[in-house]
Every structure is written in structure tokens, then in C-alpha cells.
C-alpha positions in Angstrom: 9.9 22.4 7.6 8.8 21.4 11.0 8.4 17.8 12.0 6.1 18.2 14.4 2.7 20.2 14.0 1.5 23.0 16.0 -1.0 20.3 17.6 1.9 18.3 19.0 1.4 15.5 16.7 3.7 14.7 14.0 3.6 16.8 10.6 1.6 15.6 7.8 4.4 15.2 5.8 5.9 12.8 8.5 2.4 11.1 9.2 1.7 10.6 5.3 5.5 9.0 5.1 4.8 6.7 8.3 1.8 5.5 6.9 3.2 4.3 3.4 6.1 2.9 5.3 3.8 0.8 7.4 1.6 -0.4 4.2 4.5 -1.3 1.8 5.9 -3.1 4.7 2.9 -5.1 5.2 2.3 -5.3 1.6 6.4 -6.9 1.4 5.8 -9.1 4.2 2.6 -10.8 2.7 3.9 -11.1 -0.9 7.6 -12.5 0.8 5.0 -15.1 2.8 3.2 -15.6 -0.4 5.8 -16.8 -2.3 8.5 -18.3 0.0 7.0 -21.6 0.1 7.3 -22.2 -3.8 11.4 -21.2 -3.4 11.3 -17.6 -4.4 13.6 -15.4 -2.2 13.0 -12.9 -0.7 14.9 -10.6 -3.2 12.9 -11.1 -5.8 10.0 -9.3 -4.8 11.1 -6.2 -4.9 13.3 -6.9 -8.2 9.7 -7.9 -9.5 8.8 -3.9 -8.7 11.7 -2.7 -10.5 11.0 -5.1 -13.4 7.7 -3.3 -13.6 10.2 0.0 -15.2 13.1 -1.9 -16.5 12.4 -4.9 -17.8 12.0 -9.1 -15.7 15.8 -9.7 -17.0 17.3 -6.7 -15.9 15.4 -6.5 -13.0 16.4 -9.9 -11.7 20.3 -10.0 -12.8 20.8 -6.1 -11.3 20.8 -8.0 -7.7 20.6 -5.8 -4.5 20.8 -2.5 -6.7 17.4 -2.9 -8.8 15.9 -4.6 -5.2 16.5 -0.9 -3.9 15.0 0.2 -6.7 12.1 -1.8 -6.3 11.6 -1.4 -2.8 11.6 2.5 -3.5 9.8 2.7 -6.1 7.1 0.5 -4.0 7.1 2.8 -0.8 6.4 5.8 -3.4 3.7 4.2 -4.6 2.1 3.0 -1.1 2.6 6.6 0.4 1.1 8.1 -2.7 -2.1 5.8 -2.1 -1.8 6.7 1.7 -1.7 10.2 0.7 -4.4 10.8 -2.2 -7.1 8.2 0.7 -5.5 11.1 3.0 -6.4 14.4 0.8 -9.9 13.3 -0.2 -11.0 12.3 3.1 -10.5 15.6 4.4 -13.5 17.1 2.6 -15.7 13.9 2.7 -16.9 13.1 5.9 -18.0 9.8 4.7 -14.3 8.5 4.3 -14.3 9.5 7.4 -16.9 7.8 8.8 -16.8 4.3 7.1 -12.6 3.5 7.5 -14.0 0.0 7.2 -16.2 -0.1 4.1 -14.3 3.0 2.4 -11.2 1.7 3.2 -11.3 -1.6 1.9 -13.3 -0.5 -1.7 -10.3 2.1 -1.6 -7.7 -0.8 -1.6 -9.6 -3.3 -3.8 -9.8 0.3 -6.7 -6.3 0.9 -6.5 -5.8 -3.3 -7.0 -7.9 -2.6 -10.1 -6.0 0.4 -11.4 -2.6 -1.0 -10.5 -3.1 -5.1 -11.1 -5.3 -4.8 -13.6 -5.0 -1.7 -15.5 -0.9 -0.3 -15.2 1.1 -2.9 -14.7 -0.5 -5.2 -17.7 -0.6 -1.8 -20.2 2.3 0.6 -19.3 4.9 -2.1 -17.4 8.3 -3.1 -18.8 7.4 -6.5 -17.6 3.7 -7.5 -17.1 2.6 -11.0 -15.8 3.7 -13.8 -17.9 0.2 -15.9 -16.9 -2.9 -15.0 -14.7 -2.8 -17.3 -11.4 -6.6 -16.8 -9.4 -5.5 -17.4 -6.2 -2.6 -14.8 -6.2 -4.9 -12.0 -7.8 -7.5 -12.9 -5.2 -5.0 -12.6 -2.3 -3.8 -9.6 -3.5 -7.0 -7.9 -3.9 -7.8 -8.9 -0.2 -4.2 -7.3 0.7 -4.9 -4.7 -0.6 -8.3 -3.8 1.1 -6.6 -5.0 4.8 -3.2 -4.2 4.2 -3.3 -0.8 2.3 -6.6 0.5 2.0 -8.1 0.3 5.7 -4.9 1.0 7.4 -5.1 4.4 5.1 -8.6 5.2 5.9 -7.7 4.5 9.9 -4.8 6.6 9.3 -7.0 9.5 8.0 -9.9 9.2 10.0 -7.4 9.5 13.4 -5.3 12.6 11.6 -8.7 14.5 11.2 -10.0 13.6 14.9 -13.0 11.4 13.9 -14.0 9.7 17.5 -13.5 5.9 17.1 -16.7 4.0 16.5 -18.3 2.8 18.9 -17.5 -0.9 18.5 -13.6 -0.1 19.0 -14.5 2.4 22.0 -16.7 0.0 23.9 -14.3 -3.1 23.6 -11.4 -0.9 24.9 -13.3 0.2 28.1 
């Protein structure tokens, strides 16, 4: 497997992986800032992933081992979203198109599915109590942080000119 495409420009493998690497690190960095001022370290965020699988308690007393875990198992799921944004907008031109607009109801869906729908059915450890302002600052991370920065992603890999808003202000 080549890491670099006949084009010059990096294989998709490589450019799918890069772009859930850069979204789960911007997703970390704004749930870390979230919650740092009430006293919750860093490691926890992560070990709240992992709780997701194994259980709150296990999750927080396995230390750096189920933070690993948790980091890992959060860059497969951010390159998985960066991936199926990816594969669908290659045969609709209006993902394309609309990065903006598509990207950001693309981020606030897999919110839905994943805040609202998997981690509160199917998770080891759902959310002790509903708190409004982090659900509504995680919806808007996810349309910014996640599900724009995938539809840039896919809209450059498939050569759509920049619009013209972006191209005027860079002359």
C-alpha cells in the first residue's frame, strides 16, 4: 500500500486517518477546556470514552491504560465519521458544494445518533444527569469541530474549487 497517490497527494487511507486525527484532537481539546475549570483532569476525558465499553468505575481506576483506550477508541470513531462524510460525498455533489451547511447538519446528526441515541441505549456507562449547556456545546462542536472540517476535508480531496467567498478574501 502506497502512501502517496498517483496524483502526488497523500493516499486516501492516509488523508481519511489525518482528518480523524485532526477532529478528535479538536474534539479532546474543547471537552479538556470544557471541563478543566470545574477540576476535572485532563485524564478523565478520555477514561469517560472508555467508560462508554467498560463501565464509569473501571474506566476511571484503570488510569493511563483505559485513557489509551479511550483516546483510541475516540480517534476510530472520529475517522469513521471523517470517513462515511468522505464516501457519500463522492457521489453527491451537493456535499460537495455546501461544506458549510452539509457539514455542520452532518456534525449536529452524528451528535444525535451518538449523544442522544448510543451512548444513553448501548453504553456501559451513560450520563448520570442531563446538563443543557454541555449538550448544547457539544452539538455546536460537533457541527465546527467534526462535521465542517469533514466536509472541507472532502470537498478539497475531490477538487471542488473553493467558494468564492474563501477565494476572493485570499486574493
Amino acid at each position: 500500500m502506497s502512501a502517496t497517490a498517483p496524483t502526488g497527494r497523500p493516499a486516501t487511507w492516509i488523508w481519511l486517518l489525518m482528518g480523524g486525527l485532526a477532529v478528535g484532537s479538536a474534539d479532546l481539546v474543547f471537552a479538556i477546556a470544557w471541563w478543566a475549570p470545574q477540576g476535572t483532569p485532563p485524564i478523565r476525558i478520555p477514561q469517560s470514552i472508555a467508560g462508554w465499553i467498560i463501565g464509569r468505575e473501571a474506566a476511571f481506576a484503570g488510569g493511563a491504560t483505559t485513557a489509551l483506550f479511550g483516546a483510541l477508541l475516540h480517534y476510530y470513531l472520529m475517522t469513521a465519521i471523517v470517513t462515511v462524510y468522505h464516501v457519500a460525498a463522492r457521489n453527491h455533489a451537493i456535499l460537495r458544494a455546501h461544506p458549510l451547511a452539509c457539514g455542520a447538519l452532518y456534525g449536529a446528526a452524528w451528535f444525535a445518533l451518538v449523544h442522544g441515541i448510543a451512548v444513553p441505549l448501548f453504553s456501559a456507562a451513560p450520563p448520570r444527569h442531563f446538563l443543557p449547556e454541555w449538550n448544547l456545546a457539544c452539538l455546536l462542536a460537533h457541527m465546527l469541530l467534526i462535521g465542517v472540517p469533514a466536509a472541507w476535508m472532502a470537498r478539497r480531496w475531490y477538487g471542488a474549487p473553493l467558494p468564492d467567498v474563501v477565494a476572493s478574501g485570499a486574493r
